[in-house]
PyMOL CGO cylinders between C-alpha atoms (Angstrom):
from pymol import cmd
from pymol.cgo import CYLINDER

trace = [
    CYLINDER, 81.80, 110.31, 2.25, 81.49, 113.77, 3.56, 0.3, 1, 1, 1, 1, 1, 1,
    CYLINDER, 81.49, 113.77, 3.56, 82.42, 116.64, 1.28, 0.3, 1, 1, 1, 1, 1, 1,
    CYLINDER, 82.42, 116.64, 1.28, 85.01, 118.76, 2.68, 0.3, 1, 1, 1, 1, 1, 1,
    CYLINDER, 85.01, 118.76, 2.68, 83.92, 121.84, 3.83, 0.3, 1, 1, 1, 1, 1, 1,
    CYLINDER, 83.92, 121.84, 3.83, 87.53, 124.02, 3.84, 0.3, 1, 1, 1, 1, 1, 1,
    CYLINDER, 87.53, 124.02, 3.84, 90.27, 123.86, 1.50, 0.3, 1, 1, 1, 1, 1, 1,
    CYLINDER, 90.27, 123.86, 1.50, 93.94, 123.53, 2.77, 0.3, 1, 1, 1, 1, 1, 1,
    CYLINDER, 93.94, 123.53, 2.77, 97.52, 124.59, 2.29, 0.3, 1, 1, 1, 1, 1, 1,
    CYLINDER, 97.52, 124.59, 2.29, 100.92, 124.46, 3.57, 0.3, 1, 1, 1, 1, 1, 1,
    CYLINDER, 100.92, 124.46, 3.57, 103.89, 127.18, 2.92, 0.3, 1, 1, 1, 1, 1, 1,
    CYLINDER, 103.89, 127.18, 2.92, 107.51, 127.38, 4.35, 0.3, 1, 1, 1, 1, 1, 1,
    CYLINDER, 107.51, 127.38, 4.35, 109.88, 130.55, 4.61, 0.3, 1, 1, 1, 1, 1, 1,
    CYLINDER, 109.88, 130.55, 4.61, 113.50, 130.14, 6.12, 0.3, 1, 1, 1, 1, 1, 1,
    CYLINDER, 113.50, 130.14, 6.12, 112.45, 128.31, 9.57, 0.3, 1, 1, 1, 1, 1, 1,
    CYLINDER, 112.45, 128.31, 9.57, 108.80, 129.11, 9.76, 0.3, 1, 1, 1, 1, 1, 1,
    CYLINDER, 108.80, 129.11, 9.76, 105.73, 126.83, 8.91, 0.3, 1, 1, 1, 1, 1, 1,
    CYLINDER, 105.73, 126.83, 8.91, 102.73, 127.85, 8.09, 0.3, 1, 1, 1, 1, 1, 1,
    CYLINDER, 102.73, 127.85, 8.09, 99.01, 125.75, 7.62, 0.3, 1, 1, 1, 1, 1, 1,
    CYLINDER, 99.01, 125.75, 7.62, 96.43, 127.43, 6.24, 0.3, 1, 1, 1, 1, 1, 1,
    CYLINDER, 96.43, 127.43, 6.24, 92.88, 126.53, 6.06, 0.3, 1, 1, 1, 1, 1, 1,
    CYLINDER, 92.88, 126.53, 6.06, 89.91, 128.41, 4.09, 0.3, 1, 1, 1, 1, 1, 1,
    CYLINDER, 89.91, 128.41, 4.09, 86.46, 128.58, 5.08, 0.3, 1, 1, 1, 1, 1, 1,
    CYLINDER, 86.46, 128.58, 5.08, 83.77, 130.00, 3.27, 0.3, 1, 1, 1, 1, 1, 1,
    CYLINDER, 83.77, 130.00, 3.27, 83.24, 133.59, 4.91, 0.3, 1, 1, 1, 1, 1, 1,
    CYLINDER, 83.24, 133.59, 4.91, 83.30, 137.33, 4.99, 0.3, 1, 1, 1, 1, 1, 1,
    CYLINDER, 83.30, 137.33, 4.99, 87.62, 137.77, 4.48, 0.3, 1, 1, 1, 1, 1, 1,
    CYLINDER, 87.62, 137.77, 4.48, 88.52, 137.40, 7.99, 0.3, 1, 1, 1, 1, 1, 1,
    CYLINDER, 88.52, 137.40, 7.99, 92.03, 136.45, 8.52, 0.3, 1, 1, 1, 1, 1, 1,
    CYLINDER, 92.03, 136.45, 8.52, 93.14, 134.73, 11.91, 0.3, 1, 1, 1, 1, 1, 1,
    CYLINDER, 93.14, 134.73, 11.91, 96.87, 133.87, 12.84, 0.3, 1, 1, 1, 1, 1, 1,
    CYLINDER, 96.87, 133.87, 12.84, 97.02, 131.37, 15.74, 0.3, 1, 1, 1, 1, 1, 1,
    CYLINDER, 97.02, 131.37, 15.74, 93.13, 132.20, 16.60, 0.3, 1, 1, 1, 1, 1, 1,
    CYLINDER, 93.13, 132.20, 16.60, 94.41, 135.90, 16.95, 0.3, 1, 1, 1, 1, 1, 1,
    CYLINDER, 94.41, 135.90, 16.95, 93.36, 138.45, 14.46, 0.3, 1, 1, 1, 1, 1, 1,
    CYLINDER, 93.36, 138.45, 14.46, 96.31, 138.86, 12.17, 0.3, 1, 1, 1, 1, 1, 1,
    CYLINDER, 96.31, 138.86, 12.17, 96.49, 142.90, 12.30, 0.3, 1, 1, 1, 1, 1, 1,
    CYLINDER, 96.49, 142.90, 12.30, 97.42, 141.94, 16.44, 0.3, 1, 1, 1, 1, 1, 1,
    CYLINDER, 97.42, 141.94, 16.44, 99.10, 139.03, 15.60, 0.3, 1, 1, 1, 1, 1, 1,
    CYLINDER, 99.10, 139.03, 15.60, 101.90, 140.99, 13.52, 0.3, 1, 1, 1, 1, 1, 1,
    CYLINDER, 101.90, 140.99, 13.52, 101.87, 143.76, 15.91, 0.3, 1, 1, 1, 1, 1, 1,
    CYLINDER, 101.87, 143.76, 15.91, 99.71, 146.56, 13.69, 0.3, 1, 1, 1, 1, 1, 1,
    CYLINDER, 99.71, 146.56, 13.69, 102.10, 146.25, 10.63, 0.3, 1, 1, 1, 1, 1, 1,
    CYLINDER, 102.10, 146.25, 10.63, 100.05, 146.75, 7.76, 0.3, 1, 1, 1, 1, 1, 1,
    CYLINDER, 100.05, 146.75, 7.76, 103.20, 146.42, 5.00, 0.3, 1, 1, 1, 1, 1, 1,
    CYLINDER, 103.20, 146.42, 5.00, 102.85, 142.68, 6.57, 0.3, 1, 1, 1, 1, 1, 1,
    CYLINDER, 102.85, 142.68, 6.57, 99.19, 142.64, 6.72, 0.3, 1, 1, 1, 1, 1, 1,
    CYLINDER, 99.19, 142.64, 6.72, 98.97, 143.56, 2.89, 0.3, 1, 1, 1, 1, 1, 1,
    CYLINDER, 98.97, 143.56, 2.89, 101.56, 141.30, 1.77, 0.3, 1, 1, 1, 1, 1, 1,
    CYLINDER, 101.56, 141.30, 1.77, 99.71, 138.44, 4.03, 0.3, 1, 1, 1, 1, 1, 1,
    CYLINDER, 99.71, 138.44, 4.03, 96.56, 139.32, 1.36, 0.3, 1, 1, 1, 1, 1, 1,
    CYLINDER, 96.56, 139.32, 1.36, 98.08, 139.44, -1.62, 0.3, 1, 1, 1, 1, 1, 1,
    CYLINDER, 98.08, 139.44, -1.62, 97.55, 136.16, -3.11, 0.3, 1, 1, 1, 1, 1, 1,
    CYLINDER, 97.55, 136.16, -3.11, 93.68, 136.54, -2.20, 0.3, 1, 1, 1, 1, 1, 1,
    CYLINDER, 93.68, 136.54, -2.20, 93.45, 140.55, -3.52, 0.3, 1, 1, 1, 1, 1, 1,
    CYLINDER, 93.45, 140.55, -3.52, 95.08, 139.08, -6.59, 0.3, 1, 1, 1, 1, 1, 1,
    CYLINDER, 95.08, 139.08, -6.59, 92.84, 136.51, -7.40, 0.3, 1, 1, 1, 1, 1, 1,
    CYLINDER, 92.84, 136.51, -7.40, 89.71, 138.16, -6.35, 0.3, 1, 1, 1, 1, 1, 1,
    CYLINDER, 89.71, 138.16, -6.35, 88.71, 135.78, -3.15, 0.3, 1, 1, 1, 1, 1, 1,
    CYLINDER, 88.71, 135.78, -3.15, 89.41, 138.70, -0.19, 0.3, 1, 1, 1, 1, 1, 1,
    CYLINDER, 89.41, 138.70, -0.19, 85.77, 138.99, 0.57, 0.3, 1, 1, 1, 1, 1, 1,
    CYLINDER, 85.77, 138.99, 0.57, 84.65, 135.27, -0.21, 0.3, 1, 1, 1, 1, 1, 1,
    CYLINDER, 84.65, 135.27, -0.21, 86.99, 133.31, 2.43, 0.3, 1, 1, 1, 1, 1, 1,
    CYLINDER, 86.99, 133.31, 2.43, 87.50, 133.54, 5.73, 0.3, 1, 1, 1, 1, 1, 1,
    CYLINDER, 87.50, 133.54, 5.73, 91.70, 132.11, 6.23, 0.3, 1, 1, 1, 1, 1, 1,
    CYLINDER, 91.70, 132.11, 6.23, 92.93, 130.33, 9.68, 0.3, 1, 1, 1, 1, 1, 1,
    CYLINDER, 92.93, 130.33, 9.68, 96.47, 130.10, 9.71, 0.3, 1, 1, 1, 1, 1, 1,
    CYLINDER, 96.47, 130.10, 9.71, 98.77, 127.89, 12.19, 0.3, 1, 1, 1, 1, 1, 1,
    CYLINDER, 98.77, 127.89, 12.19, 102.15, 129.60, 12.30, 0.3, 1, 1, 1, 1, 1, 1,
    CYLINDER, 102.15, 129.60, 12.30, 105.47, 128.45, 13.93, 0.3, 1, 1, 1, 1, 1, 1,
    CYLINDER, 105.47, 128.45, 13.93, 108.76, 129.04, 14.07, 0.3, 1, 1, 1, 1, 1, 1,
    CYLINDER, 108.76, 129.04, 14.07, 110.87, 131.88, 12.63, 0.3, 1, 1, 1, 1, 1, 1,
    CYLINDER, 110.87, 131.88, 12.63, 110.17, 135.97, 12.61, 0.3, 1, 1, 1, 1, 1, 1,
    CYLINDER, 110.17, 135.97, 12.61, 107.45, 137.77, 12.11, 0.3, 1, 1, 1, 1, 1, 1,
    CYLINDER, 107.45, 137.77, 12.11, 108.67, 138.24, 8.30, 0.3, 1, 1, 1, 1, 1, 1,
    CYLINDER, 108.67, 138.24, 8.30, 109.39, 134.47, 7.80, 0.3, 1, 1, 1, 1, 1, 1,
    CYLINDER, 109.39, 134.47, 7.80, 105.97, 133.23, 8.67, 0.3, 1, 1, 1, 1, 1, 1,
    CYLINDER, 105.97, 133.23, 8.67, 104.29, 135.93, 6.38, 0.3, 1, 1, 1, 1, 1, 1,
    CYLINDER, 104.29, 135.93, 6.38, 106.35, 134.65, 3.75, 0.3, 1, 1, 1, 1, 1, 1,
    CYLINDER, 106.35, 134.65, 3.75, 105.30, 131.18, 4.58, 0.3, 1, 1, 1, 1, 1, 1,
    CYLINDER, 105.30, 131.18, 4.58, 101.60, 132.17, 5.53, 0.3, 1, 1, 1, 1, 1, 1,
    CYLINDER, 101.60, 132.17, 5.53, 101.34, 133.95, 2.28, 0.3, 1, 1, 1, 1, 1, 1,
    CYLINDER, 101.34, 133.95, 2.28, 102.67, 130.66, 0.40, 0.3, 1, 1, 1, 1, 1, 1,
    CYLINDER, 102.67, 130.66, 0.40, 100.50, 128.37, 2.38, 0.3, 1, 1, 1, 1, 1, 1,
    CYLINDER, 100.50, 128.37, 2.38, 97.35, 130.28, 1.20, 0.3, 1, 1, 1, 1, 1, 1,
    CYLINDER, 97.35, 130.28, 1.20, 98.33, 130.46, -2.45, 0.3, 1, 1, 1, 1, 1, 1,
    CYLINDER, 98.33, 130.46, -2.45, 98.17, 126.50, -2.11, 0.3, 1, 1, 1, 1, 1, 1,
    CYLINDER, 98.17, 126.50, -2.11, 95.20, 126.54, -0.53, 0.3, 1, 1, 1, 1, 1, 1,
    CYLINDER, 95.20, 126.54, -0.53, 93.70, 128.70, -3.79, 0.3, 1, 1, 1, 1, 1, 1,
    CYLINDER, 93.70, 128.70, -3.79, 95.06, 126.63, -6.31, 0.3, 1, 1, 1, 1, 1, 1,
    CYLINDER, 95.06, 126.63, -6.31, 93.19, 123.74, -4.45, 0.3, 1, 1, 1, 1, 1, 1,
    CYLINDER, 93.19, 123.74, -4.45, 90.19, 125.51, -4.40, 0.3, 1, 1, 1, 1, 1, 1,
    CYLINDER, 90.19, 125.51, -4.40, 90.16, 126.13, -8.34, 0.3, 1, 1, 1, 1, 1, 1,
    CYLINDER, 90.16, 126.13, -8.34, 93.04, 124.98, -10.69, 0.3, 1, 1, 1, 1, 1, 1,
    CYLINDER, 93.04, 124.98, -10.69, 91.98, 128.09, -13.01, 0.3, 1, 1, 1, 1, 1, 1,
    CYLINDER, 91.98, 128.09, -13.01, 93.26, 130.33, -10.14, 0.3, 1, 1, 1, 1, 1, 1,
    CYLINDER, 93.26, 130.33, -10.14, 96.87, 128.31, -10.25, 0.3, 1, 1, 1, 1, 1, 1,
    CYLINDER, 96.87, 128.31, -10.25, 98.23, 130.16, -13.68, 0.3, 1, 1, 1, 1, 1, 1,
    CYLINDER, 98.23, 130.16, -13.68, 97.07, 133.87, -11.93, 0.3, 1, 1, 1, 1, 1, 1,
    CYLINDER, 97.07, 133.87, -11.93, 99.09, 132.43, -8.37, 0.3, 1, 1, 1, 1, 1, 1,
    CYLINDER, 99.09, 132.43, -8.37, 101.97, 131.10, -10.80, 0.3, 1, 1, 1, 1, 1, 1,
    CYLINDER, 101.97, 131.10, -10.80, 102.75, 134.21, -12.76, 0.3, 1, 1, 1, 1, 1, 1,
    CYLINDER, 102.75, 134.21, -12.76, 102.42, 136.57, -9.50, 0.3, 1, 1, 1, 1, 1, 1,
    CYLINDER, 102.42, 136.57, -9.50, 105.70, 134.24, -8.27, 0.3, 1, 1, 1, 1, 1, 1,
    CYLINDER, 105.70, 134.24, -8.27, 103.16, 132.71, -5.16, 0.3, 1, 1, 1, 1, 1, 1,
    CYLINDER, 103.16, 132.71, -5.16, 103.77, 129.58, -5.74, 0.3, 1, 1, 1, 1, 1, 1,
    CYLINDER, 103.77, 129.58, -5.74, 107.41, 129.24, -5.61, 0.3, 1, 1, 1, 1, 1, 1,
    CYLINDER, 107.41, 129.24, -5.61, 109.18, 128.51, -2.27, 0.3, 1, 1, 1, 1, 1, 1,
    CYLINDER, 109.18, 128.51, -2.27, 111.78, 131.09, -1.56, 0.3, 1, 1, 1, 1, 1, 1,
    CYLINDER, 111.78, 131.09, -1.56, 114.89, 128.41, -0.55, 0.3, 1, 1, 1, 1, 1, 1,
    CYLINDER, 114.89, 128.41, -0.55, 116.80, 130.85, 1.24, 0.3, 1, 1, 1, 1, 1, 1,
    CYLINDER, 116.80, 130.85, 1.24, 117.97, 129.76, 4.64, 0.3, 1, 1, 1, 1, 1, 1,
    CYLINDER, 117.97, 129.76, 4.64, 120.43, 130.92, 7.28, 0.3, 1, 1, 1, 1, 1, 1,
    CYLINDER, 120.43, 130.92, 7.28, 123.91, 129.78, 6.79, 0.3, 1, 1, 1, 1, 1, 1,
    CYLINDER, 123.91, 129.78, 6.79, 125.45, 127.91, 9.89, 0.3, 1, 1, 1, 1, 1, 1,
    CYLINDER, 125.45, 127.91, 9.89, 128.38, 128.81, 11.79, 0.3, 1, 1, 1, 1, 1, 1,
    CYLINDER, 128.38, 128.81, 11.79, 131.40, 127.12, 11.40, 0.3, 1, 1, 1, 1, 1, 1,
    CYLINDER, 131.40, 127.12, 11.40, 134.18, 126.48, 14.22, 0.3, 1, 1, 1, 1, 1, 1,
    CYLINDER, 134.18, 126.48, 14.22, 137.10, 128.75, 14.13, 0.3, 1, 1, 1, 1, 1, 1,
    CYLINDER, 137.10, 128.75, 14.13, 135.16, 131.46, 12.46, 0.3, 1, 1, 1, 1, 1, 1,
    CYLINDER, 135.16, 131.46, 12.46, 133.49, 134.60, 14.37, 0.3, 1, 1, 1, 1, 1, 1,
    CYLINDER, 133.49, 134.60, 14.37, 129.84, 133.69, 11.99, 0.3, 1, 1, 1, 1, 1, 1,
    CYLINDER, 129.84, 133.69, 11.99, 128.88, 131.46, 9.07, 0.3, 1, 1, 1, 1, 1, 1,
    CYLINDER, 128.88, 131.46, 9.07, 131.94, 133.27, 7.18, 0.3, 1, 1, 1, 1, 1, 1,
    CYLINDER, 131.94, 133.27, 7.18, 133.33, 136.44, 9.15, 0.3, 1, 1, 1, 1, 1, 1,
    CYLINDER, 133.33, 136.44, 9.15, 137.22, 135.54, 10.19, 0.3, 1, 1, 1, 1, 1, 1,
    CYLINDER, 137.22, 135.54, 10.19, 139.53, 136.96, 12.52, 0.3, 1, 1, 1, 1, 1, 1,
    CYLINDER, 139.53, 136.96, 12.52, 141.29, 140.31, 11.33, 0.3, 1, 1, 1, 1, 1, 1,
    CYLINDER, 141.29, 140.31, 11.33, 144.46, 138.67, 9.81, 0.3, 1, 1, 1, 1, 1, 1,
    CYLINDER, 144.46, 138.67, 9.81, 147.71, 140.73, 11.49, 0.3, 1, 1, 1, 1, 1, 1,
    CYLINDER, 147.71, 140.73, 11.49, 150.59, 140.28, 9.31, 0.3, 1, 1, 1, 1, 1, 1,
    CYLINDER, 150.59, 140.28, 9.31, 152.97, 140.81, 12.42, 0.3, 1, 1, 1, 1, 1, 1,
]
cmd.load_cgo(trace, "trace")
């Protein structure tokens, strides 16, 4: 049997999906085989918070990161990028899991959007009640 040659992970934030696969290689980060500082359009508050699971543990330089992302905003598939790769760590090395756990990367953020309901403007916004 072949020894598997990347290490992967899956993360999800409100409706986006996120796969991530790492690769032994010089910390290059692709997002839909785009580079990810083009893929979320120059942001670097996104960019850093798409690295902080590897800055945290160390790994930045070590692993090159390919990430399939789909559905959702720009802000939901970092979330679920940045999820996916802290699963992908803590299959790499179990020691790295406690460092991911107490950073709050491993936990799946449940939130989702509430759906609209019929005779109601939104999920919970009414008509303006007139008295007369």
């Amino acid at each position: 049997m072949a020894d598997k040659t990347y290490h992967y992970g899956i993360g999800r934030r409100k409706s986006a999906t996120a796969r991530a696969r790492l690769i032994k290689g010089k910390g290059e980060i692709t997002i839909n085989d785009r580079p990810a500082i083009d893929y979320l359009s120059g942001s670097t508050r996104l960019d850093w918070e798409l690295k902080t699971p590897l800055r945290l543990t160390g790994k930045d330089s070590q692993f090159d990161v390919s990430l399939l992302v789909q559905g959702g905003g720009l802000g939901g598939q970092v979330g679920a990028a940045q999820l996916a790769i802290s699963n992908a760590l803590s299959d790499l090395n179990d020691d790295l899991r406690s460092t991911l756990k107490k950073a709050g990367l491993l936990k799946r953020d449940p939130r989702e959007k509430e759906r609209k309901k019929y005779g109601l403007r939104s999920a919970r916004k009414k008509e303006q009640y007139s008295k007369r």
